[in-house]
C-alpha positions as CSV (number, residue, x, y, z in Angstrom):
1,X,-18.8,-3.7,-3.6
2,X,-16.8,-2.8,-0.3
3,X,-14.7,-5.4,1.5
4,X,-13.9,-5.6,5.2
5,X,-10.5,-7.4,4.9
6,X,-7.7,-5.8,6.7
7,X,-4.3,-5.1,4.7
8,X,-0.9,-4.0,6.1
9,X,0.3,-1.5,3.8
10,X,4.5,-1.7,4.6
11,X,6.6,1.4,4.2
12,X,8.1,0.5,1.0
13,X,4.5,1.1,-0.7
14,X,4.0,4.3,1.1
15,X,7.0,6.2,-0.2
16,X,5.8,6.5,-3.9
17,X,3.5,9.1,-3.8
18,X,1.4,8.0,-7.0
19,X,1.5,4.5,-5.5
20,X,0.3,5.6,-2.3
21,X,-2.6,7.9,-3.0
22,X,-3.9,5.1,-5.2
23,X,-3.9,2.5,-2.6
24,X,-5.3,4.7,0.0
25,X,-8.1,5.9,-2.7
26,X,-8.9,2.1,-3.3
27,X,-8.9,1.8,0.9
28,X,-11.0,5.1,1.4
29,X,-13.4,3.0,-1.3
30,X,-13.5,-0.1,1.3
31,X,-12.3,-2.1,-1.6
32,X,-9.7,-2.9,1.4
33,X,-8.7,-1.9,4.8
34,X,-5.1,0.2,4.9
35,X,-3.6,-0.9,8.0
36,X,-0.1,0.2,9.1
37,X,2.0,0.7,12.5
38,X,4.1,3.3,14.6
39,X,7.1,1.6,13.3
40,X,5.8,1.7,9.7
41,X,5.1,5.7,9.7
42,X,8.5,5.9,11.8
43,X,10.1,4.1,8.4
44,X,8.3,6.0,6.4
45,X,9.5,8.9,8.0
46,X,12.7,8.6,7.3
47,X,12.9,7.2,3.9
48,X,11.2,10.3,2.6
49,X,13.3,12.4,4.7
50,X,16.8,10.7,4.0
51,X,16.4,8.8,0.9
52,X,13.4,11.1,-0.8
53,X,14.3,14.7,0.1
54,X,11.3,15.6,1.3
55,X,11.6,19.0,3.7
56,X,10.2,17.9,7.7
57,X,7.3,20.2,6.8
58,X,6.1,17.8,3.7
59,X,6.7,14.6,5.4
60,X,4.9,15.6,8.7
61,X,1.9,17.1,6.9
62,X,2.0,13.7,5.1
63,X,1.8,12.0,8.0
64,X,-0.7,14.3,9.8
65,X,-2.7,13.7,6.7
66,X,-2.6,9.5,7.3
67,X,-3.3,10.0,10.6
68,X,-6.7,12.3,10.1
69,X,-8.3,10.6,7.5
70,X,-7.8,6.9,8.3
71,X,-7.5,7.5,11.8
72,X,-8.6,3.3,12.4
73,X,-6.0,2.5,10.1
74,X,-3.0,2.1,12.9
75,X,-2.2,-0.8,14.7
76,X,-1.6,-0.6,18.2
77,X,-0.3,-3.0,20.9
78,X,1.5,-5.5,18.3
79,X,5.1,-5.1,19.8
80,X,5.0,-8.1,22.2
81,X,4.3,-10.1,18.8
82,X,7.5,-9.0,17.6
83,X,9.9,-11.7,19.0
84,X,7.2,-14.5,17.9
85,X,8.1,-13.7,14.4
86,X,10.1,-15.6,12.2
87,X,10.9,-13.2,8.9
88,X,13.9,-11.2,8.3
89,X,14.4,-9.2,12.0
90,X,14.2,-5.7,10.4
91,X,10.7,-6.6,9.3
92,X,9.2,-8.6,11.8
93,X,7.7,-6.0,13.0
94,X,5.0,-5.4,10.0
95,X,4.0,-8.8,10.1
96,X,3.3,-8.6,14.1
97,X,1.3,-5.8,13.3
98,X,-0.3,-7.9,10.5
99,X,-1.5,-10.7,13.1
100,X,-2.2,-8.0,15.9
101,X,-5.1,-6.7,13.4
102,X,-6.0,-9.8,11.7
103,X,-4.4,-8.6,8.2
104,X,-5.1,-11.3,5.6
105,X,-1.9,-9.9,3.8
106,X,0.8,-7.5,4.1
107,X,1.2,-5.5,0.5
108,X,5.1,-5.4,-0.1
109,X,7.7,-4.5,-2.7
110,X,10.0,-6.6,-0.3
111,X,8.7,-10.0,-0.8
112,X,12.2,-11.5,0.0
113,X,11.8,-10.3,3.8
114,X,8.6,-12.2,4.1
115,X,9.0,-16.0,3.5
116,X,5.9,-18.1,3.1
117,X,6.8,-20.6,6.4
118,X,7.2,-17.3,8.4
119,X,3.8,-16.2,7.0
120,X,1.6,-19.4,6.9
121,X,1.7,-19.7,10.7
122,X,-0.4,-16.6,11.0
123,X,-2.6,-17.2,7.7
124,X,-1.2,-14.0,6.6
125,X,0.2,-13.6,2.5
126,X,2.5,-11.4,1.1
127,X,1.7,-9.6,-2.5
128,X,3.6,-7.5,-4.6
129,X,1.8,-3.9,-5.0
130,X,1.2,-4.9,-8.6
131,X,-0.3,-8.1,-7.8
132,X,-2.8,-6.6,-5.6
133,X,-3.8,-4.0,-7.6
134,X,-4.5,-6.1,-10.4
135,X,-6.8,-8.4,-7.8
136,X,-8.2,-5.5,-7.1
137,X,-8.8,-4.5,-10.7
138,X,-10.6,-7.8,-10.9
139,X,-12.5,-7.7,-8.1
140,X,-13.9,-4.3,-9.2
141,X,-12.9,-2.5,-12.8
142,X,-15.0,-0.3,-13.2
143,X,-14.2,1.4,-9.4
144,X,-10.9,1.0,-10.2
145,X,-10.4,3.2,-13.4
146,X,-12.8,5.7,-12.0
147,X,-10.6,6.3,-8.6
148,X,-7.6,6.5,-11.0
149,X,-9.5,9.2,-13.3
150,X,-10.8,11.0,-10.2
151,X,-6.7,10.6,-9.0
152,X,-5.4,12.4,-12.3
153,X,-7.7,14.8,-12.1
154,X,-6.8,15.9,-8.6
155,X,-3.5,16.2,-9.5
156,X,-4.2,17.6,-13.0
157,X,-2.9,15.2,-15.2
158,X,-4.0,13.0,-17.7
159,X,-4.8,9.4,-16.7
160,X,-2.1,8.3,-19.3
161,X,-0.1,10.8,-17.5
162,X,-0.9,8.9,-14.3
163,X,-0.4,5.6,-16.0
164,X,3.0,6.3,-16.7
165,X,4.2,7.6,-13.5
166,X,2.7,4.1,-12.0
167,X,4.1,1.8,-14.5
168,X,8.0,1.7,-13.1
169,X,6.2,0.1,-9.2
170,X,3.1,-1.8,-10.8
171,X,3.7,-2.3,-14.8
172,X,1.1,-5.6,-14.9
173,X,-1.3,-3.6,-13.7
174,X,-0.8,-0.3,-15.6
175,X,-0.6,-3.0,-18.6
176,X,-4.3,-4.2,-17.2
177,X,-6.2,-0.7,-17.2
178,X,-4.0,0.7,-20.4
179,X,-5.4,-2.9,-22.3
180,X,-9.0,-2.2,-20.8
181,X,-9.3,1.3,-22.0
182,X,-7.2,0.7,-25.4
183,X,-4.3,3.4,-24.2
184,X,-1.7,3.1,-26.3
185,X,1.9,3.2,-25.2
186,X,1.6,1.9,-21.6
């Protein structure tokens, strides 16, 4: 099953690198498509360089990386949207990037900055990481656990191993696999 519905991936979601290579795994399986701006890598950027620690080198492979292999997953052109929205100002510009590609949501830990009245105008909605995942679960199980077994074992860990890391962002749907596969302790 592949879907063809476009999803804004904000920065906040980006910066966990577990989190991240999961999503994009799940978007690289057309289960959705990753969408993101110029001002969302910019954020990025700088949350893994200020906040993170990451060295320039790491963060600009990262984002050579994002650019190469989803190379249709940046929005262009959304900027003259910007003013038009009605969220918290330093975040208007994900949602005009959301309406500029046609997102049907925008995948968030900072739901707070996207109301529903400053969404419903645009037919856009805003989910929680863990939400989303867990749709996703739904929508497609079995997919699911085998990108997050083919995920551990890229980075040689266990899936439990995995699990864990991923349980402090998205703990309903760590719960979710960890129930489906009878782990114990997640």
């Amino acid at each position: 099953m592949t879907a063809d519905f476009p999803v804004v991936l904000d920065a906040c979601v980006l910066v966990p690198a577990a989190l991240r290579d999961t999503l994009l795994r799940c978007g690289e399986r057309r289960l959705f498509l990753p969408r993101w701006s110029g001002d969302i890598l910019d954020e990025l950027r700088r949350t893994l360089l200020e906040k993170i620690s990451r060295s320039q080198e790491q963060v600009e492979h990262l984002l050579t990386e994002l650019n190469q292999h989803f190379a249709d997953s940046r929005v262009e052109g959304y900027e003259p949207l910007v003013a038009l929205m009605a969220n918290d100002p330093a975040d208007r510009h994900v949602v005009a990037a959301a309406v500029k590609c046609g997102a049907e949501a925008i995948i968030t830990f900072n739901l707070k900055h996207f109301p529903e009245a400053a969404l419903d105008p645009w037919d856009i909605e805003v989910q929680h990481p863990d939400e989303f995942l867990v749709d996703l679960y739904h929508s497609n199980s079995d997919l699911i656990i085998h990108i997050l077994y083919e995920q551990a074992g890229f980075i040689g860990r266990t899936l439990a191993d995995l699990l864990a890391v991923l349980r402090q962002g998205v703990p309903n749907f760590v719960h979710l696999v960890g129930d489906s596969l009878d782990l114990a302790n997640l």
